[in-house]
C-alpha positions as CSV (number, residue, x, y, z in Angstrom):
1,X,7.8,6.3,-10.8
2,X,9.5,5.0,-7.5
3,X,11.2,7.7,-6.2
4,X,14.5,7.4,-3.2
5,X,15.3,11.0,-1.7
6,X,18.3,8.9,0.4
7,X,21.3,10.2,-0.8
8,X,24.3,7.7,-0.2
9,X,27.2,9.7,1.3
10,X,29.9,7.0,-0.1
11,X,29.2,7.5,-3.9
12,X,29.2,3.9,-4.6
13,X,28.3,3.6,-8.2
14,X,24.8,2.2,-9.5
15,X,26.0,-1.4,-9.9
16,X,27.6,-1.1,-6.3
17,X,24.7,0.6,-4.9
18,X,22.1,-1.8,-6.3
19,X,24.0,-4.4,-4.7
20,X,23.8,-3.4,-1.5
21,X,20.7,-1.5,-1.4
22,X,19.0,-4.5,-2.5
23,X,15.5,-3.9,-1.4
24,X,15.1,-0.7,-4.0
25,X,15.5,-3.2,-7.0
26,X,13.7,-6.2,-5.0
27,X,10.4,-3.8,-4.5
28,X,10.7,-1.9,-8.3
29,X,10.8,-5.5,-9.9
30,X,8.2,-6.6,-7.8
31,X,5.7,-4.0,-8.3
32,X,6.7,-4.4,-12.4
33,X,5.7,-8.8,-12.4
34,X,2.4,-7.6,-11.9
35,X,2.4,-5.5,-15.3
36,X,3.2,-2.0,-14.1
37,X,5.9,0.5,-16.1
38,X,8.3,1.1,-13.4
39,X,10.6,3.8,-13.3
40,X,13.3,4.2,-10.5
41,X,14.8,7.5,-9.8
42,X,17.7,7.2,-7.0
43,X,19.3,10.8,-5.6
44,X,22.9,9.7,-6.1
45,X,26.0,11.8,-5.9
46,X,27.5,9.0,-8.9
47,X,24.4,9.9,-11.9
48,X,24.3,7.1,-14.2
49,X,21.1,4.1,-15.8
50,X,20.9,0.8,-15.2
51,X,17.7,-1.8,-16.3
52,X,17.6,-4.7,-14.1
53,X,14.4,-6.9,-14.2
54,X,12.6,-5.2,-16.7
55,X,12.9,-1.5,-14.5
56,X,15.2,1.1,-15.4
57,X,17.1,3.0,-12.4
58,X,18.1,6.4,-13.2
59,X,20.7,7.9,-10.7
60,X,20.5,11.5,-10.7
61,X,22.5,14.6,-8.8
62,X,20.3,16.4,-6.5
63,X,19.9,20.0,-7.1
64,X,22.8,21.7,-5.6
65,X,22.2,24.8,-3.6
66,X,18.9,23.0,-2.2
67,X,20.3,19.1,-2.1
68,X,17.1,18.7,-3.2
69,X,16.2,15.7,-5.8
70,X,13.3,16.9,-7.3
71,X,14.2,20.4,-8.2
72,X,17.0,19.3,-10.4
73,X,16.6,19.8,-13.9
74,X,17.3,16.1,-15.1
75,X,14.4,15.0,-12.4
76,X,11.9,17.7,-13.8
77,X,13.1,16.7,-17.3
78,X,12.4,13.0,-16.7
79,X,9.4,13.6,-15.0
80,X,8.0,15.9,-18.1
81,X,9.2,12.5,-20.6
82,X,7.7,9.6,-18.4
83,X,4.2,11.9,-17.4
84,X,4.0,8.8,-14.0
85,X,0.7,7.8,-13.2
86,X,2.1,7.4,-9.5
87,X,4.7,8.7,-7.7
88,X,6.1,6.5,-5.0
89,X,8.3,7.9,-2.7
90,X,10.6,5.7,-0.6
91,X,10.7,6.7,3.1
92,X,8.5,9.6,5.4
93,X,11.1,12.1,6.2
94,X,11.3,14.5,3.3
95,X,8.5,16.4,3.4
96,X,10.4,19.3,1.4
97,X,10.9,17.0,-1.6
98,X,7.6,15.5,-1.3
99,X,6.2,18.9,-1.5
100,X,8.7,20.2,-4.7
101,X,7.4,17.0,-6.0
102,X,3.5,18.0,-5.8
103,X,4.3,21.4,-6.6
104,X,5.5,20.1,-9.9
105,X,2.7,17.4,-10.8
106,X,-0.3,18.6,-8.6
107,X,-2.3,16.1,-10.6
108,X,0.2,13.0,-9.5
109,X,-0.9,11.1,-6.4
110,X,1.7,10.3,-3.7
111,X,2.3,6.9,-1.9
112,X,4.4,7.6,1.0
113,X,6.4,4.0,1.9
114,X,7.6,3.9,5.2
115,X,10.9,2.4,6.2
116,X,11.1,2.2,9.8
117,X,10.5,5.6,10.5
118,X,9.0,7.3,13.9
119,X,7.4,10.0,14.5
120,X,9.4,13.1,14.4
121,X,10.5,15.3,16.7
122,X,8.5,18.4,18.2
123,X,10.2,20.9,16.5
124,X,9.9,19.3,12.8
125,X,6.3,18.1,13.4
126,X,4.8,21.7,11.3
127,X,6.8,20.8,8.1
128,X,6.0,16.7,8.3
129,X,2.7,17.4,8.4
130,X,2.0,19.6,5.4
131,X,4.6,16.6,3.4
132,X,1.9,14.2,4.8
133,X,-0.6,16.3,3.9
134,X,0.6,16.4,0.3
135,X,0.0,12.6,0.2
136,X,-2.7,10.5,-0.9
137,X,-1.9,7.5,0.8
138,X,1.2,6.0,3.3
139,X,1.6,2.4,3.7
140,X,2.9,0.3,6.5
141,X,4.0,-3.3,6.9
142,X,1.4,-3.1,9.8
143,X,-1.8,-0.9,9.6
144,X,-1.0,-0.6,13.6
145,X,2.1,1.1,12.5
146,X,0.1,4.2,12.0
147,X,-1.3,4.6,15.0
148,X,1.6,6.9,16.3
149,X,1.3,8.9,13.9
150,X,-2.7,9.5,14.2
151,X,-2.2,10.4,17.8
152,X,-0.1,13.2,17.0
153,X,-2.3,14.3,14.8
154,X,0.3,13.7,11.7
155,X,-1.9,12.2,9.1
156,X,-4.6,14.1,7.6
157,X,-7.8,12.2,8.4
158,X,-8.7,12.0,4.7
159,X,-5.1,9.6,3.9
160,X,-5.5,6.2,2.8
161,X,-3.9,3.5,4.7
162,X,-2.3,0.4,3.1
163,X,-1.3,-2.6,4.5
164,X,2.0,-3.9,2.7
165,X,5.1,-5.7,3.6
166,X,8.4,-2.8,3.4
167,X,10.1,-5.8,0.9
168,X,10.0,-9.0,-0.4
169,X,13.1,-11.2,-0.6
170,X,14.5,-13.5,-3.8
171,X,16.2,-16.5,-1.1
172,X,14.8,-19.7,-1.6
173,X,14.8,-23.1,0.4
174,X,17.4,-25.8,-0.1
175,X,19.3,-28.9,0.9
176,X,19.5,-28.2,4.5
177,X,22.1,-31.2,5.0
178,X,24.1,-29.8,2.3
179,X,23.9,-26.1,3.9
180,X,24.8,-27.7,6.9
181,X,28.1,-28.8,5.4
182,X,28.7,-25.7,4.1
183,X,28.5,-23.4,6.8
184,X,29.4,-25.7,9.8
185,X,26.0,-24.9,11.6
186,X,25.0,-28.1,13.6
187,X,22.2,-28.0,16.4
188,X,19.5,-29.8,17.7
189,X,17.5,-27.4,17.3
190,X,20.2,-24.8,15.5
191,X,18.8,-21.7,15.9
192,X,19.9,-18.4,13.7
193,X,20.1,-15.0,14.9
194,X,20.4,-12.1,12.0
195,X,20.5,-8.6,13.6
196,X,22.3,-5.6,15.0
197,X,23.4,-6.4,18.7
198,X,21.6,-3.5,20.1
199,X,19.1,-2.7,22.9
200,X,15.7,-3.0,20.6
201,X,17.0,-5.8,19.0
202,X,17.1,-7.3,22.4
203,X,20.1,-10.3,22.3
204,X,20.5,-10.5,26.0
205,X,16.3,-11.1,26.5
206,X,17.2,-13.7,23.3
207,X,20.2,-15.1,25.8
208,X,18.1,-15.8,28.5
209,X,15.8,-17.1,27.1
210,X,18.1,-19.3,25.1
211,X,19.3,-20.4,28.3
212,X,16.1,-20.8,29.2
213,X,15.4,-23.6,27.1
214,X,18.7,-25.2,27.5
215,X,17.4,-28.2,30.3
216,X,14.7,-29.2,27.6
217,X,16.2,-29.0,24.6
218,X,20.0,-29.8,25.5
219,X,21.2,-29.9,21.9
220,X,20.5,-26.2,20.8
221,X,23.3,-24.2,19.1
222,X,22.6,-20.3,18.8
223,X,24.2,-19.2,15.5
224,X,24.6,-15.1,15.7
225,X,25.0,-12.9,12.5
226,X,25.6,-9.2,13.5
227,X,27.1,-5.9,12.1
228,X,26.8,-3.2,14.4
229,X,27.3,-4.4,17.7
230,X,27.2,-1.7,20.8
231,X,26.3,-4.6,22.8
232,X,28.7,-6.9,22.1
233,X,31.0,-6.6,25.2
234,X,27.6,-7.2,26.9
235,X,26.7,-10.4,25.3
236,X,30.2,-11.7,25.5
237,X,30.0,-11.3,29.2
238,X,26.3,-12.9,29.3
239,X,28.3,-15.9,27.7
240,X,31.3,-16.5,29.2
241,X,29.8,-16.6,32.4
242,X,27.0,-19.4,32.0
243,X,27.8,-22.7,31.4
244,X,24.5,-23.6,29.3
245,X,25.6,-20.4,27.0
246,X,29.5,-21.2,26.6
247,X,29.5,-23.6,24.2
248,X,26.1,-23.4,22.4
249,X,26.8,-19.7,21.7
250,X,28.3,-18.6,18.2
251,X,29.1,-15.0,17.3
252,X,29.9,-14.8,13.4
253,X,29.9,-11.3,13.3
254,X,29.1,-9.7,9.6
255,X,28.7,-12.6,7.3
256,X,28.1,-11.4,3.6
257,X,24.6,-11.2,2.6
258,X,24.7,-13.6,-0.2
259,X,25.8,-16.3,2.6
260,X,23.0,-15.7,4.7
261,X,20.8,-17.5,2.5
262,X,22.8,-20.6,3.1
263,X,22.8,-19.9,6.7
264,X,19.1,-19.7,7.1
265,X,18.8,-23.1,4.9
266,X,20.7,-24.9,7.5
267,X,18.9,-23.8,10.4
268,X,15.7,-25.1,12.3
269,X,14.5,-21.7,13.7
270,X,15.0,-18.0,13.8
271,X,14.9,-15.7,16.9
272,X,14.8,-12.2,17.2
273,X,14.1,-10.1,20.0
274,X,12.9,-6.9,18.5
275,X,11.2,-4.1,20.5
276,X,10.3,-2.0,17.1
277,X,10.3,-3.1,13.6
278,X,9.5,-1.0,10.5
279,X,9.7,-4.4,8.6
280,X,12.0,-7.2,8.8
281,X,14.3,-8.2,6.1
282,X,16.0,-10.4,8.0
283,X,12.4,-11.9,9.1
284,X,11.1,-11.9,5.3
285,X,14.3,-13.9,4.3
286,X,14.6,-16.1,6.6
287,X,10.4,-17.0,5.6
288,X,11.7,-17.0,2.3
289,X,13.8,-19.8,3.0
290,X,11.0,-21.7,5.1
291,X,12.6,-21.1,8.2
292,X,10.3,-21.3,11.1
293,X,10.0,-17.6,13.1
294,X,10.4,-17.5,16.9
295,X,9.8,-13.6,16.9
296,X,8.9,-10.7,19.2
297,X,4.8,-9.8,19.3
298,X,5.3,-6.6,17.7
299,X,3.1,-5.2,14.9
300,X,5.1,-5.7,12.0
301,X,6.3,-9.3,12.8
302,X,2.6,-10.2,13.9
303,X,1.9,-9.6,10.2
304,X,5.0,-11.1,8.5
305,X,4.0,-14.6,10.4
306,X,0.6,-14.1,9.6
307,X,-0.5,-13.4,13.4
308,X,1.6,-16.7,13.8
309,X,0.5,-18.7,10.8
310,X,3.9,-20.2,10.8
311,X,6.3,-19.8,13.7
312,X,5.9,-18.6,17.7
313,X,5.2,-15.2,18.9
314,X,6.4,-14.1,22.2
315,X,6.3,-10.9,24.3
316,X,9.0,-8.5,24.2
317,X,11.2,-8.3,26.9
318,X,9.9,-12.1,28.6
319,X,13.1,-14.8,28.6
320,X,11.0,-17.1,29.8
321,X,8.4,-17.0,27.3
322,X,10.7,-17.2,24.8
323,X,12.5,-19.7,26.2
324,X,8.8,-21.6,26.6
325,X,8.5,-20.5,22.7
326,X,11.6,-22.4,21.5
327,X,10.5,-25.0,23.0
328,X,7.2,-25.3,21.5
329,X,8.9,-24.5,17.7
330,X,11.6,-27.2,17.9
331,X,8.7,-29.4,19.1
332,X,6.4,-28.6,15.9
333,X,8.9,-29.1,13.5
334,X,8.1,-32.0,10.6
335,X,9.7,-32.1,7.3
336,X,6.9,-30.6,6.0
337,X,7.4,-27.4,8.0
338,X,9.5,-25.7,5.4
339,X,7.2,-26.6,2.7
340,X,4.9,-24.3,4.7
341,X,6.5,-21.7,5.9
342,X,7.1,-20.9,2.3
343,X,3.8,-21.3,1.1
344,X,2.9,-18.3,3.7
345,X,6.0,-16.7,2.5
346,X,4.3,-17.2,-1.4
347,X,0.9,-16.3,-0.6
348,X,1.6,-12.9,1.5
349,X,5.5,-12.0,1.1
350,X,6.7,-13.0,-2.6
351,X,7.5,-10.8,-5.2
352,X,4.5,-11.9,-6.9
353,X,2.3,-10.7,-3.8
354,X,3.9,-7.7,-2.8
355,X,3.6,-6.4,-6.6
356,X,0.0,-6.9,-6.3
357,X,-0.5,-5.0,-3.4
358,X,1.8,-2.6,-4.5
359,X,-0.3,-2.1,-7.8
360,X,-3.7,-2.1,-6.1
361,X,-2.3,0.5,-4.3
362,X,-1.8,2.8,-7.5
363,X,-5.0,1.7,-9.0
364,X,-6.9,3.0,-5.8
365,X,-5.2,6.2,-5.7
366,X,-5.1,7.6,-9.0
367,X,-9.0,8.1,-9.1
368,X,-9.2,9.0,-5.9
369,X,-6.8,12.2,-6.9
370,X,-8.6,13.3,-9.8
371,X,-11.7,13.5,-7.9
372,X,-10.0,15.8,-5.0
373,X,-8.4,17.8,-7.8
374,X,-11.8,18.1,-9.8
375,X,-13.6,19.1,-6.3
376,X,-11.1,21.7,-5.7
377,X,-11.0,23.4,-8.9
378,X,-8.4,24.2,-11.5
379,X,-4.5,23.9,-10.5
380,X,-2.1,26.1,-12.2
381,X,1.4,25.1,-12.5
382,X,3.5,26.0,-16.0
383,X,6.0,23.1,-15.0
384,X,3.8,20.1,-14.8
385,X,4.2,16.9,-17.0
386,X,1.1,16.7,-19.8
């Protein structure tokens, strides 16, 4: 049982919220190709069922003097029906839940999945540690990811570990002349940009070092996708006053999800800047497509390129590595490059893959619970699934 404590504030319906929260479905029907019953539950404020993929999604009303998930009565209900093997919980900041959720199946292990999250706060450090505590394993895109969390002594040392992308994507490759036509993207190299325009995601490091690169490679175009943009006013004025930036400098704004795929099939490369990654969809899609990563040396990124299998790795913060990095990129790419940046993308990031891991995950963990519950005797609790 997959379990998302995130409550969306907006209501949108199941279908809607699917949709947008794409991932949830992407990892559930992942983890289910590699033969495991998956139920979804989803904390929603619109209750309803949906099966997509061979999972079923159950949308159910918190309980409401707590706002807690797991002490409603339809959760305990469907918990008590299903009797999971596994409970995995989407996210590391709800220790409460995670704790109601032990509290009623002691005998259930817990795999904690983060999603970009840091350590907490001071204050709140007493109550994420016993929700940690209540786990029997966490994983991380990057095993390194942890790390943080060790130091502050966060982690009980007896936790097990895993390794495993945050998501996989479903994007394929595709006629890039075609996508070309499509979108209007035109470059020698054309380079895509898909990210927030904000200080970890770094787009006036990415500028420089765009610019950079400019005297050797005088055909690049710089294609930028963005939402959120508290920089914007920033990078507009990095642009408008550099010459080599002016007119090789496109800011789309929000394009629609289902064009990005397009988009990165008409590229030649993809930059990003970041300082701190939990993951990377943006990074995972654009592999999917076989677009070749020019990417930050971060932890998580380092382990979506496989170290830099596929792509260039540069240091955060360094234009002119970057700009030394795009440069060595458009110079390695061959028409067979996309065929293998999506092998990498098969091999380590594909549904397939990422089920796998997912399920190995399970199969360590179950064990490994009853053998901490046998050691520490019998558990009473009258509301516990059979």
């Amino acid at each position: 049982m997959q379990i998302s404590f995130f409550v969306d504030e907006r209501r949108r319906p199941p279908e809607t919220l699917l949709r947008d929260w794409y991932s949830l479905e992407d990892v559930a029907a992942a983890v289910a190709s590699a033969g495991v019953r998956v139920t979804v539950v989803q904390a929603s404020l619109s209750p309803g069922a949906i099966t997509r993929r061979g999972v079923e999604f159950v949308f159910i009303e918190p309980e409401p003097s707590s706002g807690t998930l797991a002490l409603s009565k339809a959760f305990r209900s469907l918990v008590r029906e299903r009797a999971p093997d596994v409970f995995h919980v989407h996210g590391l900041g709800f220790a409460p839940s995670v704790l109601a959720l032990r509290e009623l199946a002691p005998h259930v292990p817990i795999l904690l999945q983060d999603h970009a999250s840091g350590p907490p706060g001071f204050w709140h450090r007493a109550t994420w540690r016993r929700g940690a505590a209540a786990a029997a394993g966490i994983s991380f895109c990057a095993r390194a990811q942890a790390q943080p969390f060790v130091q502050r002594g966060l982690l009980p040392p007896d936790v097990r570990v895993f390794e495993i992308p945050e998501s996989t994507s479903t994007f394929m490759p595709g006629d890039a002349a075609a996508a070309r036509v499509e979108t209007g993207l035109h470059g020698d190299p054309s380079v895509l940009w898909v990210g927030t325009l904000d200080r970890n995601k770094d787009p006036l490091t990415v500028l420089e070092g765009v610019a950079a690169a400019v005297p050797y490679l005088p055909g690049l175009q710089l294609w930028c996708c963005f939402g959120s943009a508290p920089l914007l006013s920033d990078v507009q004025s990095r642009i408008d006053r550099d010459a080599a930036l002016r007119d090789r400098v496109h800011l789309l704004g929000r394009v629609p999800h289902e064009q990005i795929e397009t988009l990165m099939r008409a590229a030649d490369l993809f930059v990003l800047g970041s300082h701190r990654e939990g993951s990377c969809f943006s990074l995972i899609e654009a592999l999917a497509t076989g677009l070749t990563p020019v990417v930050t040396d971060i932890p998580s990124l380092r382990v979506l390129s496989g170290n830099g299998a596929v792509g260039v790795l540069w240091p955060c913060g360094d234009s002119q590595a970057l700009g030394l990095a795009l440069r060595s990129a458009a110079a390695a790419l061959q028409s067979r490059t996309r065929t293998e940046v999506r092998a990498h993308f098969d091999e380590h990031l594909s549904s397939v893959a990422i089920g796998k891991k997912f399920a190995a995950a399970y199969r360590e963990l179950i064990p490994a619970r009853a053998r901490a519950l046998a050691a520490a005797g019998p558990v009473q609790c009258g509301d516990r699934p059979p």
